[in-house]
C-alpha positions in Angstrom: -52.9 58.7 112.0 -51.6 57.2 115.1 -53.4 53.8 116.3 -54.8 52.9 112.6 -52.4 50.5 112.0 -50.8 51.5 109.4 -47.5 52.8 111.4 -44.8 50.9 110.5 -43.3 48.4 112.9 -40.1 49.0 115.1 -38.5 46.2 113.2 -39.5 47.4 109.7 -38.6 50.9 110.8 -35.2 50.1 112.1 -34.4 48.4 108.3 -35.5 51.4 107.0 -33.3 53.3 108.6 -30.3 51.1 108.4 -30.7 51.2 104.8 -31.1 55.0 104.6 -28.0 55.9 106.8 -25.9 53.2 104.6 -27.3 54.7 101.4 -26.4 58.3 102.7 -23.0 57.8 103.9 -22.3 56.1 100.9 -23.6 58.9 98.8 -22.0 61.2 100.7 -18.2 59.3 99.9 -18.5 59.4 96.6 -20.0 63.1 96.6 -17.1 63.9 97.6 -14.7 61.6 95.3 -16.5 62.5 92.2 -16.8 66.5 92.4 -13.3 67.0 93.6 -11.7 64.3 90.2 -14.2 66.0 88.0 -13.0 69.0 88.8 -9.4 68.1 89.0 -9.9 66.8 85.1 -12.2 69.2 83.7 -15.4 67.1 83.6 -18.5 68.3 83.4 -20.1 64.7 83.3 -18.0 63.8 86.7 -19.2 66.9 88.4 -22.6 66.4 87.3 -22.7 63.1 88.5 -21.0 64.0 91.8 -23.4 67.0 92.5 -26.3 64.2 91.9 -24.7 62.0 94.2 -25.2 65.2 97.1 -28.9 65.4 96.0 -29.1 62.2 97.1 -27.3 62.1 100.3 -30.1 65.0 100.8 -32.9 63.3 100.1 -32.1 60.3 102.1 -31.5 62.5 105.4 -34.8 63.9 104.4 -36.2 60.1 104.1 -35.0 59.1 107.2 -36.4 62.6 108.7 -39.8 61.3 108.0 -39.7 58.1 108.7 -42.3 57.6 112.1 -43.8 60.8 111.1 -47.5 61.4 110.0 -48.2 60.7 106.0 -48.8 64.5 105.6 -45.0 65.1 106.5 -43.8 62.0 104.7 -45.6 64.1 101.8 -44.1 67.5 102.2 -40.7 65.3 102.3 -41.4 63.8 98.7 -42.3 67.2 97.3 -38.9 69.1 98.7 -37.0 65.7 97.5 -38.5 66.6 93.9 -37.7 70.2 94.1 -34.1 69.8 95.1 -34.0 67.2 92.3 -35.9 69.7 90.0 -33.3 72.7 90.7 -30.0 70.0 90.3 -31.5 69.2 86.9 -31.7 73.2 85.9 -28.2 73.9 87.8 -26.5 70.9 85.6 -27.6 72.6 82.4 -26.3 75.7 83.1 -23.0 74.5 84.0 -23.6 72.5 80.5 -23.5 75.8 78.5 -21.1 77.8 80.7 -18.4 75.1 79.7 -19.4 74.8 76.4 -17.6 78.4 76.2 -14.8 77.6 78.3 -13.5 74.0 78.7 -10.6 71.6 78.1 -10.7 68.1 76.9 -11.6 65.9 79.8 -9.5 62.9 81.3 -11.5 60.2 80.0 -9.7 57.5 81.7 -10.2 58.9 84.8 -14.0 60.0 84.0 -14.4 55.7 83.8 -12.0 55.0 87.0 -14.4 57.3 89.1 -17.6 56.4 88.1 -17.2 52.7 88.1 -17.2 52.8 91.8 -19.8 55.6 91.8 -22.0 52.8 89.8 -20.7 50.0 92.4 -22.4 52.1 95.0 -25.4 53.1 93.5 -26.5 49.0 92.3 -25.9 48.5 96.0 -28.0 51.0 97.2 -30.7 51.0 94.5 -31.0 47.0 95.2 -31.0 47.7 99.0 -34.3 50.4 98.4 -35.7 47.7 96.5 -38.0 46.3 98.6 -38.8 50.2 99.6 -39.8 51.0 96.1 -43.5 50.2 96.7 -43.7 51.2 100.3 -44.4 55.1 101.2 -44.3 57.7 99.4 -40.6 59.8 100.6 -39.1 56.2 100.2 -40.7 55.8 97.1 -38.6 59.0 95.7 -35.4 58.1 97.3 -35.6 54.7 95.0 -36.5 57.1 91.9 -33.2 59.1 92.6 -31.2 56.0 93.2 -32.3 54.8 90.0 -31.5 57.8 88.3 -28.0 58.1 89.5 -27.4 54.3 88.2 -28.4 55.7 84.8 -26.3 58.7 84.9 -23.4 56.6 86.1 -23.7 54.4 83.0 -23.7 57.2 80.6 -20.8 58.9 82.2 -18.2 55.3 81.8 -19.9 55.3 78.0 -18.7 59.3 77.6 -15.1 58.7 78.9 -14.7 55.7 76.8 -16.1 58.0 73.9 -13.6 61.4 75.2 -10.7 58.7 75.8 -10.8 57.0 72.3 -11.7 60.6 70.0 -10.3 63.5 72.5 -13.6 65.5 71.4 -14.3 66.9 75.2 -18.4 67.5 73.2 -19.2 64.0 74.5 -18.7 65.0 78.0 -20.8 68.0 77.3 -23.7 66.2 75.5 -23.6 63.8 78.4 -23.5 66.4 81.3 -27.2 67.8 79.6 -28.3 64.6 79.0 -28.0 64.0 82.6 -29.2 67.3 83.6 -32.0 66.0 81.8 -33.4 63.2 83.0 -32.7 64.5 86.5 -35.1 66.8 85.8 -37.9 64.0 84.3 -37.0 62.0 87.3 -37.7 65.4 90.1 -41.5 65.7 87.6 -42.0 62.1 88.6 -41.4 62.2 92.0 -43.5 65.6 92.2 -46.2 63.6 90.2 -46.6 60.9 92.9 -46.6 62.8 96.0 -49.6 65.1 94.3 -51.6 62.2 93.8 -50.7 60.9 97.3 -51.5 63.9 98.7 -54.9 63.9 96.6 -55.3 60.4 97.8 -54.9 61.1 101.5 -57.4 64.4 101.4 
């Protein structure tokens, strides 16, 4: 509600944004790096991570959409933040079983030389939201994705050091659900906190 006070300041909303369009360009690169190598060597983990990397950039153009706005759309931009995270998680685990049937052996050298920079970027980011991560609500969830994409980024290096040492292609697989997975515990979470702000607020 306008003149309670609790608007944030010009300065704090300027950092706020300067973080966000740094985090979403960011995002945005390696969107871009990671689908097209995890497509070019048959990696599910790689895509997976690079289509979480686009659910990102999403949410922080949706986190710098609400930022000035009233706490009611600041909520509604939490909630479509979790249900884009929500549908990424489903979509991941059906591409999980469609290559189960038809898939090659990853490149698992090049499954660790693109997602070491993809992990680069997301400690940057994830320790730039930091100071975000107790603030309101839609920049609340853009920390919880961030923190879920440093995860995902650690599991894929651990998978192509696994696919590079055995050639079984079934730990790219396993790791693709696995991050399907917690995408999806992470979307619940976010979904979970912008109820009970919305609870809150009513």
């Amino acid at each position: 509600m306008a003149g309670c006070g609790c608007e944030p300041t010009p300065v704090k909303t300027r950092a706020q944004q300067r973080v966000l369009w740094l985090a979403l360009a960011l995002n945005a690169a390696m969107f871009v790096a990671e689908v097209a190598t995890g497509l070019l060597i048959g990696s599910t983990a790689v895509v997976a991570d690079g289509l979480d990397m686009l659910s990102d950039a999403t949410v922080y153009s949706i986190a710098l959409a609400a930022i000035g706005r009233s706490p009611h759309f600041k909520i509604n931009a939490a909630t479509l933040s979790g249900i884009l995270l929500l549908a990424l998680g489903f979509g991941l685990l059906w591409e999980v079983a469609r290559r189960f049937h038809a898939g090659a052996v990853p490149e698992g050298l090049w499954m660790m030389a693109v997602s070491l920079p993809a992990l680069a970027v997301n400690v940057i980011v994830l320790r730039l939201l930091s100071h975000q991560r107790n603030g309101e609500v839609h920049l609340r969830a853009a920390w919880i994705f961030t923190r879920a994409d440093v995860v995902a980024n650690v599991v894929v290096i651990l998978s192509g050091l696994a696919v590079l040492l055995t050639g079984i292609r079934y730990f790219d697989l396993v790791v693709g659900a696995g991050i399907g997975l917690y995408v999806i515990r992470e979307a619940l979470e976010i979904l979970k906190d912008a109820r009970a702000e919305r609870t809150s607020s009513t």
